[in-house]
C-alpha positions as CSV (number, residue, x, y, z in Angstrom):
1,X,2.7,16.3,63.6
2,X,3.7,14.0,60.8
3,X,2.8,13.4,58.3
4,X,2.9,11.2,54.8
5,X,5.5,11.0,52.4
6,X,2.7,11.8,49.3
7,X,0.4,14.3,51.0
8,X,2.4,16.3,53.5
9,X,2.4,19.4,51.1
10,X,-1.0,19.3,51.3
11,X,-1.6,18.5,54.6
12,X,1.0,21.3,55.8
13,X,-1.1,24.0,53.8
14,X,-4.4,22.8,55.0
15,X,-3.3,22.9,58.8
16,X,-3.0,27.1,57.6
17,X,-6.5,28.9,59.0
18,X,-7.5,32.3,59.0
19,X,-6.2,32.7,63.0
20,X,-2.6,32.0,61.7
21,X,-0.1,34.5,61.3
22,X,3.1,33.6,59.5
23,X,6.0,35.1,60.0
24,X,9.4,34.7,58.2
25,X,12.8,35.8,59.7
26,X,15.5,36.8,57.5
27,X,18.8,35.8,59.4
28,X,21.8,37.5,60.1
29,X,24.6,37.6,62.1
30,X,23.7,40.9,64.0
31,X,20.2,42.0,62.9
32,X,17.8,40.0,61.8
33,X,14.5,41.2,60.1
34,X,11.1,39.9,60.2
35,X,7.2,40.3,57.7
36,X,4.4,38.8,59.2
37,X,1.3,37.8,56.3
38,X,-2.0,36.2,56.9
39,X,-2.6,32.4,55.9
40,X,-3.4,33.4,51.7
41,X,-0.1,35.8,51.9
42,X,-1.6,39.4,52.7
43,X,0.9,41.2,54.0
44,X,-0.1,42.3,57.7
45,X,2.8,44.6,59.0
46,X,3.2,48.2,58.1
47,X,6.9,47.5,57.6
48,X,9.4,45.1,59.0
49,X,10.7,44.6,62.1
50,X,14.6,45.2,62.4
51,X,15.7,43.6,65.6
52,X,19.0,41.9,67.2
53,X,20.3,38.5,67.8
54,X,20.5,39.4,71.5
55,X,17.4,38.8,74.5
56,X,16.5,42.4,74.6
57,X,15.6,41.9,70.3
58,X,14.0,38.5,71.3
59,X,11.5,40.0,73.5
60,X,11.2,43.5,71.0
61,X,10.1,40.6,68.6
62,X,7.6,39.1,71.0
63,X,6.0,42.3,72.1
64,X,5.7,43.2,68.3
65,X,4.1,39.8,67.5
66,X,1.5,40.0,70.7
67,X,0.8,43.8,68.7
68,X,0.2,42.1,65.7
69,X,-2.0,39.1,66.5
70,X,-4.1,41.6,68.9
71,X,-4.4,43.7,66.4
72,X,-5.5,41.3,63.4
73,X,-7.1,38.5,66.1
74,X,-4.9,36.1,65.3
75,X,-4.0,33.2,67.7
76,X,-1.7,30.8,66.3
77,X,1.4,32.1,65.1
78,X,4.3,30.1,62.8
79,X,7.9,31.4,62.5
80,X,9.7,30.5,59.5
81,X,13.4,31.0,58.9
82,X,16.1,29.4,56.9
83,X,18.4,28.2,59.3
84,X,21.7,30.1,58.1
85,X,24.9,28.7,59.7
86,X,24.6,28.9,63.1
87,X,22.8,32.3,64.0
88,X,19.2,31.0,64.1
89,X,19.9,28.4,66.7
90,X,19.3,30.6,69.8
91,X,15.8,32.5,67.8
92,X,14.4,29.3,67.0
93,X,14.8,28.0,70.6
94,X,13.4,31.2,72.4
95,X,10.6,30.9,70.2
96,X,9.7,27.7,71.3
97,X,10.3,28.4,75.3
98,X,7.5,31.1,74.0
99,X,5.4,28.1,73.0
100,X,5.2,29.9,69.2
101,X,6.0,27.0,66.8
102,X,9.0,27.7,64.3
103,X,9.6,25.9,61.1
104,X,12.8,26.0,58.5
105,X,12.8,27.0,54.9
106,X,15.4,25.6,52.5
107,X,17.6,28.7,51.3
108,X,17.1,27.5,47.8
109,X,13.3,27.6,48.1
110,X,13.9,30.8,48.9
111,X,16.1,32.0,46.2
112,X,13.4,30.4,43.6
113,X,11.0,32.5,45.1
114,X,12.4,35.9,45.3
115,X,10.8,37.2,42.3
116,X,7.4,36.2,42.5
117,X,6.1,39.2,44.3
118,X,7.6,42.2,42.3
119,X,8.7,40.0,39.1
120,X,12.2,41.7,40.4
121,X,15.7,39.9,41.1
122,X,16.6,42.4,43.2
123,X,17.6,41.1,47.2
124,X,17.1,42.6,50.3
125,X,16.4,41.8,54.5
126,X,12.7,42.5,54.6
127,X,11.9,41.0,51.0
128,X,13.7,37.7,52.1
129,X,11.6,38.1,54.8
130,X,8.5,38.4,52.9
131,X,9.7,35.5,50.7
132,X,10.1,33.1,53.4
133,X,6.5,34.3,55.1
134,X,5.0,33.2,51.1
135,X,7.2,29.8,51.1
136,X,5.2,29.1,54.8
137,X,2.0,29.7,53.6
138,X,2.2,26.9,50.9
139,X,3.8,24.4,52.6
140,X,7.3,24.4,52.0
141,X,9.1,23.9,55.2
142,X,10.1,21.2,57.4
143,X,9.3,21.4,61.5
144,X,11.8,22.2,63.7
145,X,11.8,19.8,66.9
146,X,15.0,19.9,68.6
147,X,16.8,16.7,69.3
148,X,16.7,15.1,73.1
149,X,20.3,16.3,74.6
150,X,21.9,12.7,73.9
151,X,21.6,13.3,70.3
152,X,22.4,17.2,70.4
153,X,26.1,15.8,72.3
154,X,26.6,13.7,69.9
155,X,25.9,16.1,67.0
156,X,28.4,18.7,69.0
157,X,31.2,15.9,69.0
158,X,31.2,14.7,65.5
159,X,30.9,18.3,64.2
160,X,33.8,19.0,66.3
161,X,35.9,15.8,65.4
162,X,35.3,16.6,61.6
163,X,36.8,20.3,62.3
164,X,39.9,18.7,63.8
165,X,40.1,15.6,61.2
166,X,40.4,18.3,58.7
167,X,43.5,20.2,60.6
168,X,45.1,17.1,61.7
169,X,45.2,16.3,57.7
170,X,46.3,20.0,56.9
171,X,48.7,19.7,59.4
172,X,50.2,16.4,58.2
173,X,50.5,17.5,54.8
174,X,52.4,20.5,55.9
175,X,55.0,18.0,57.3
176,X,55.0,15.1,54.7
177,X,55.9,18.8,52.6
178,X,58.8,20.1,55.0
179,X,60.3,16.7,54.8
180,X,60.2,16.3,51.0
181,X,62.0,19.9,51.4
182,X,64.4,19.1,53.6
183,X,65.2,15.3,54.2
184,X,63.4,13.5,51.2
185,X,65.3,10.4,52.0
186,X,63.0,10.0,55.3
187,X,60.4,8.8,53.3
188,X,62.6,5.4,52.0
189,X,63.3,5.0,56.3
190,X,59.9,5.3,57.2
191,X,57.5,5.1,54.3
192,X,54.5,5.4,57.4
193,X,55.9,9.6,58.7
194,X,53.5,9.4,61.5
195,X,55.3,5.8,63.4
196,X,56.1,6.4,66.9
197,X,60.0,5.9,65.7
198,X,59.3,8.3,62.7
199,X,58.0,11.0,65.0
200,X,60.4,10.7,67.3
201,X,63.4,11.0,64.5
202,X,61.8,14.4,63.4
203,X,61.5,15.5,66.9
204,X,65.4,14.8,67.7
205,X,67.3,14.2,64.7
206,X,65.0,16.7,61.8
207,X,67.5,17.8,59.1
208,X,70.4,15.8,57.6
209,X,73.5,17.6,59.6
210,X,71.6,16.7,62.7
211,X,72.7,12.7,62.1
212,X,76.0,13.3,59.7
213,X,78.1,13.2,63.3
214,X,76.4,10.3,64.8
215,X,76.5,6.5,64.9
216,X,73.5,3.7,65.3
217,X,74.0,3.4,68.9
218,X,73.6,7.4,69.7
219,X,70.5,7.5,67.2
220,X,68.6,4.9,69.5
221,X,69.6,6.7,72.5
222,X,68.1,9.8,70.9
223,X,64.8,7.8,70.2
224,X,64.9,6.6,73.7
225,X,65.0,10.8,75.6
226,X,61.8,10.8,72.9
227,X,60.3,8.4,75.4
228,X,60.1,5.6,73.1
229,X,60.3,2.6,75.5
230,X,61.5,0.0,72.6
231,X,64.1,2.1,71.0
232,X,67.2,-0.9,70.2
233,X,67.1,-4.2,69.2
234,X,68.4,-5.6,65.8
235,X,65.4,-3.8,64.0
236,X,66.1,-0.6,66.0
237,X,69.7,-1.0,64.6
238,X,69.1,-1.5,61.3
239,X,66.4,1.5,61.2
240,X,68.9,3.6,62.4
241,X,72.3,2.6,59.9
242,X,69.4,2.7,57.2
243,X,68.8,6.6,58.4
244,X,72.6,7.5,58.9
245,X,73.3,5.9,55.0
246,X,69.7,8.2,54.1
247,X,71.5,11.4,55.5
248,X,74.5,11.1,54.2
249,X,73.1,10.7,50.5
250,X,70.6,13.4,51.3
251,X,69.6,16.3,48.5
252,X,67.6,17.8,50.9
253,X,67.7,21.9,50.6
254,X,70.4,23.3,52.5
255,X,69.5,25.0,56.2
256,X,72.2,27.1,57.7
257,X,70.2,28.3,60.3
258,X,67.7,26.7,63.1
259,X,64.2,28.4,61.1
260,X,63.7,25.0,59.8
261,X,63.9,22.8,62.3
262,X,61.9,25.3,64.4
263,X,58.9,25.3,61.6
264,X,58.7,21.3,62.1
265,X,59.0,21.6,66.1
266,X,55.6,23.8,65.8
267,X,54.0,21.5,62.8
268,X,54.8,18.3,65.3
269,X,53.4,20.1,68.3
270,X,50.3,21.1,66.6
271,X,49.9,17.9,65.1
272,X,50.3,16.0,68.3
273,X,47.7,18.3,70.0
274,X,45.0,17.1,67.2
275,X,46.1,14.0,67.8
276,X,45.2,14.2,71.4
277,X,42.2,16.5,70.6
278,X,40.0,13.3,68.6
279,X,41.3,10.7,71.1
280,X,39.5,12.7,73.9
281,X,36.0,13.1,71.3
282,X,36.2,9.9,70.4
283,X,36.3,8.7,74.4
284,X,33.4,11.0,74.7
285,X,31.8,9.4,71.9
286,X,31.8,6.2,73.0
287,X,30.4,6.2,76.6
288,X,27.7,8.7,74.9
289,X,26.5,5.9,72.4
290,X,27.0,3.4,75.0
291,X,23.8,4.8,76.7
292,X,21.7,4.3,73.7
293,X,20.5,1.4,72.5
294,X,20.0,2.6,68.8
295,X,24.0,1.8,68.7
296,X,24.0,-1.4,69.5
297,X,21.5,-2.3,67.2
298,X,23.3,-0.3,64.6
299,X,27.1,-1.6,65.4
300,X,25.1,-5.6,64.7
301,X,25.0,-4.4,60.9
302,X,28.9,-4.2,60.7
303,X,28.7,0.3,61.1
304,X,31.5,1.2,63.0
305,X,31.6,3.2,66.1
306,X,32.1,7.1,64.2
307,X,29.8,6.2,61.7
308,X,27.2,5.3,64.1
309,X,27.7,8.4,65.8
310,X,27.6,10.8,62.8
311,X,24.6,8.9,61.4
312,X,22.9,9.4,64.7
313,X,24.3,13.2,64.8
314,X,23.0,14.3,62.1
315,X,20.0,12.1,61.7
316,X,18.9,12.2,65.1
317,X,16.8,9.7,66.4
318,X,16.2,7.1,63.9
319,X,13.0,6.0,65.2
320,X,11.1,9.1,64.1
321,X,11.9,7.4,60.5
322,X,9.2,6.1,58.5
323,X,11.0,4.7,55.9
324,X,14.9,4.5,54.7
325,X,13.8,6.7,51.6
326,X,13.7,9.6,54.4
327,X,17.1,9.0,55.4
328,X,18.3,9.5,52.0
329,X,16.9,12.5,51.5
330,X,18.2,13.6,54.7
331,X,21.4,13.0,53.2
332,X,20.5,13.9,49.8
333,X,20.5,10.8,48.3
334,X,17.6,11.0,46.9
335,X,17.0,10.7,42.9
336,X,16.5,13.5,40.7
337,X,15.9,13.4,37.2
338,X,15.3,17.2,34.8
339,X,12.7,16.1,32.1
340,X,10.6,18.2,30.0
341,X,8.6,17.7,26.7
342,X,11.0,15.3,24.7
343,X,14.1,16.0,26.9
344,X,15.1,13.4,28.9
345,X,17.7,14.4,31.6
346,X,20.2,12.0,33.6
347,X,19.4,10.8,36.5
348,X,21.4,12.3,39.4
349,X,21.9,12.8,43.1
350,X,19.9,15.8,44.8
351,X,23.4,16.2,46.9
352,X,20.1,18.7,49.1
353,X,21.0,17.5,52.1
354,X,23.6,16.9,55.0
355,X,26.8,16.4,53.4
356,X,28.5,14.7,56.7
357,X,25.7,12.3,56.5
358,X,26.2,11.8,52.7
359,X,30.2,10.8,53.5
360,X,29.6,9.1,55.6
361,X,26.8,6.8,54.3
362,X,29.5,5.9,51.1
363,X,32.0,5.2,53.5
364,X,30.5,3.0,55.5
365,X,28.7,1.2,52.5
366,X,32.4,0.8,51.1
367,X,33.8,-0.8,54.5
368,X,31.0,-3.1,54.2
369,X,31.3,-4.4,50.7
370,X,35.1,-5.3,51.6
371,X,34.3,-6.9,54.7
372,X,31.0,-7.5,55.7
373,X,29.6,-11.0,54.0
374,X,26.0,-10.0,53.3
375,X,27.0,-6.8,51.6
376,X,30.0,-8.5,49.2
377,X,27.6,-11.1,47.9
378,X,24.9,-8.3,46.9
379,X,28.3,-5.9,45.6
380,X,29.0,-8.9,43.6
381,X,25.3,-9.7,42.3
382,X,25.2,-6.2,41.6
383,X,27.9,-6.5,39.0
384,X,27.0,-9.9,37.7
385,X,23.8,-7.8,36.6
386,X,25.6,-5.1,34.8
387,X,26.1,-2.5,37.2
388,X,29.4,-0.5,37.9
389,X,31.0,-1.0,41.1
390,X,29.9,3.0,41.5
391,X,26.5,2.4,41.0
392,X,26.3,-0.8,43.0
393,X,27.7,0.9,46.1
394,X,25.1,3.6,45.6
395,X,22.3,1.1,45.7
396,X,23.5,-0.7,48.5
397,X,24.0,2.7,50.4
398,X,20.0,2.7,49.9
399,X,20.0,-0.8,50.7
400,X,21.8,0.7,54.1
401,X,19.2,2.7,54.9
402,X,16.0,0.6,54.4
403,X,17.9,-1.7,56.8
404,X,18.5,0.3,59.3
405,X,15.5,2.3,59.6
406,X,13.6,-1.0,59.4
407,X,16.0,-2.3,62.7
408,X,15.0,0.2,64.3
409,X,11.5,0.2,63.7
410,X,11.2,-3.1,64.7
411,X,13.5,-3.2,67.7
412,X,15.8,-6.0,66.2
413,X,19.0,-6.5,65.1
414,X,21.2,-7.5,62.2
415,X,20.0,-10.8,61.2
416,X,22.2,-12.3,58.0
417,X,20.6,-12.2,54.8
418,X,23.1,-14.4,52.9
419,X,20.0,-16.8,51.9
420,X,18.5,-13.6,49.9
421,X,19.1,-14.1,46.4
422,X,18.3,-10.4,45.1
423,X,20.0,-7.4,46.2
């Protein structure tokens, strides 16, 4: 159902009737607990129902809500639960395979509501489950529809690339710090640590005494068992009597024993299996947003091929948008301003949304304004009118969004806008 960007508050509490039964779910790892109210927020269970995150609790919830409809002659029921990490996935699912429709509740709309029952901070399963049953009742949710599996894969593989981005940085940081340790000097060889020649120096040659005893010609030959398939030549030779000089002179801490060297074989192995790990995603990436034709319509605005898939990851299909305003506050980017009486607050970012979106959103918007034509000439109106560069970007990133959904809608793409005089 959708429905508009004004009225939908209304319209979700006006679809509640007296044959509804609302539910709300408290989620947890193990146990989850669940209160089941009428449409004005009369409580209609005895107590709440404690049951697991496994099939057999699944089906003790069914049985208990069949009870409760039969009971109160109920015959539309809604489930609403906040969706807390990853544990409601599976629920919300079943639920649906059950044909009972499910809907999410923000956890802050649920921690703003706590008290409104029993005027009382005090937290618990079944009152959070009570809470989210009220927040239902008026309207506070957004549907749950699960995305078609293209979009789910493609949600799976940027989650997961993001996980391994963030190791492959820890991990490179670990080694940029056992060199400054170690071999300081490394860095004025090879300014760039993660060069096919630089790796393969810290895989055969890693501490200074390894390269005190040797000449330029056994260095390349020690690049070449490293598999490097260009190891000589007069650059080769220089590189290397610019390491041997670099050793020499080195302040690196002392290592009497082979720990060291042994730290950076695992750091370099690890590092080379992260390496390996995003090349295969990002194969899997492309030939998934190959088959949709959303990305080719996207990659005509100058996105590149990750941000495409994360905008399409966590966005999902971009033609249920009805306006780039909604994919702004999907990424809260959305405006807020705090103003009351004769207090007038700043302006700010919600930042109440997906923050993978949000990164990537700024990212792109500042690859475009360095490269794409259309986006430095409005970056440079932008500033000609007073802005920051900061705030400029920040337009444009709405600018980004209004164009896209607006592609989409229309089946087009990019078309240059250089003859546009306002940004």
């Amino acid at each position: 159902m959708k429905f508009t960007q004004n009225e939908k508050t209304n319209q979700r509490i006006e679809r509640m009737t007296s044959q509804h039964a609302v539910v709300g779910i408290d989620i947890a790892k193990d146990v989850h607990a669940a209160q089941v109210t009428d449409y004005r927020g009369r409580v209609l269970s005895n107590r709440h129902l404690s049951f697991t995150n496994t099939r057999e609790g699944f089906e003790k919830l069914g049985l208990w809500l069949q009870d409760i409809r039969g009971k109160y002659g109920k015959s539309d029921v809604i489930v609403g639960m906040e969706p807390t990490g990853h544990y409601w996935y599976n629920l919300a699912n079943w639920l649906l395979e059950q044909g009972i429709e499910v809907v999410l509740v923000n956890p802050v709309t649920t921690h703003r509501n706590k008290e409104n029952r029993d005027n009382s901070p005090s937290k618990n399963d079944p009152k959070d489950a009570l809470v989210i049953a009220d927040v239902v009742s008026r309207g506070y949710y957004t549907n749950y529809a699960p995305q078609s599996p293209v979009f789910d894969q493609i949600k799976t593989i940027t989650s997961n690339r993001e996980y391994w981005v963030k190791m492959s940085t820890s991990l490179g940081n670990r080694i940029v710090r056992w060199i400054d340790l170690y071999f300081p000097e490394f860095r004025s060889v090879f300014p760039v640590w993660d060069t096919a020649r630089s790796l393969a120096t810290l895989r055969a040659f890693p501490l200074p005494e390894d390269l005190k005893q040797l000449n330029a010609e056994l260095v390349m030959e020690g690049w070449r068992e490293q598999g490097m398939r260009r190891a000589g030549g007069a650059s080769g030779k220089a590189t290397a009597t610019q390491l041997l000089s670099a050793a020499n002179r080195s302040i690196g801490k002392p290592c009497m024993d082979v720990a060291a060297g042994q730290d950076l074989a695992r750091l370099l192995a690890a590092y080379e299996q992260t390496q390996a790990a995003l090349q295969e995603m990002e194969q899997e990436m492309e030939m998934l947003l190959n088959s949709l034709p959303l990305a080719k319509q996207l990659s005509s605005a100058g996105l590149g091929r990750v941000t495409i898939a994360v905008l399409l990851g966590c966005a999902g299909d971009l033609s249920q948008y009805a306006h780039g305003k909604q994919l702004l506050r999907r990424a809260g980017l959305n405006l807020t301003e705090r103003t009351s009486g004769k207090h007038k607050g700043q302006i700010k970012l919600s930042k109440r949304g997906d923050s993978t979106l949000r990164k990537y959103l700024f990212l792109a918007v500042l690859n475009l304004v360095r490269h794409h034509p259309d986006f430095k000439y409005w970056h440079k109106q932008n500033q000609l009118k007073g802005m920051t560069k900061l705030k400029s970007v920040f337009k444009l990133i709405g600018k980004l969004a209004r164009l896209v959904i607006g592609m989409v809608q229309r089946g087009e793409t990019y078309q240059s806008k250089l003859d546009v005089t306002a940004a």
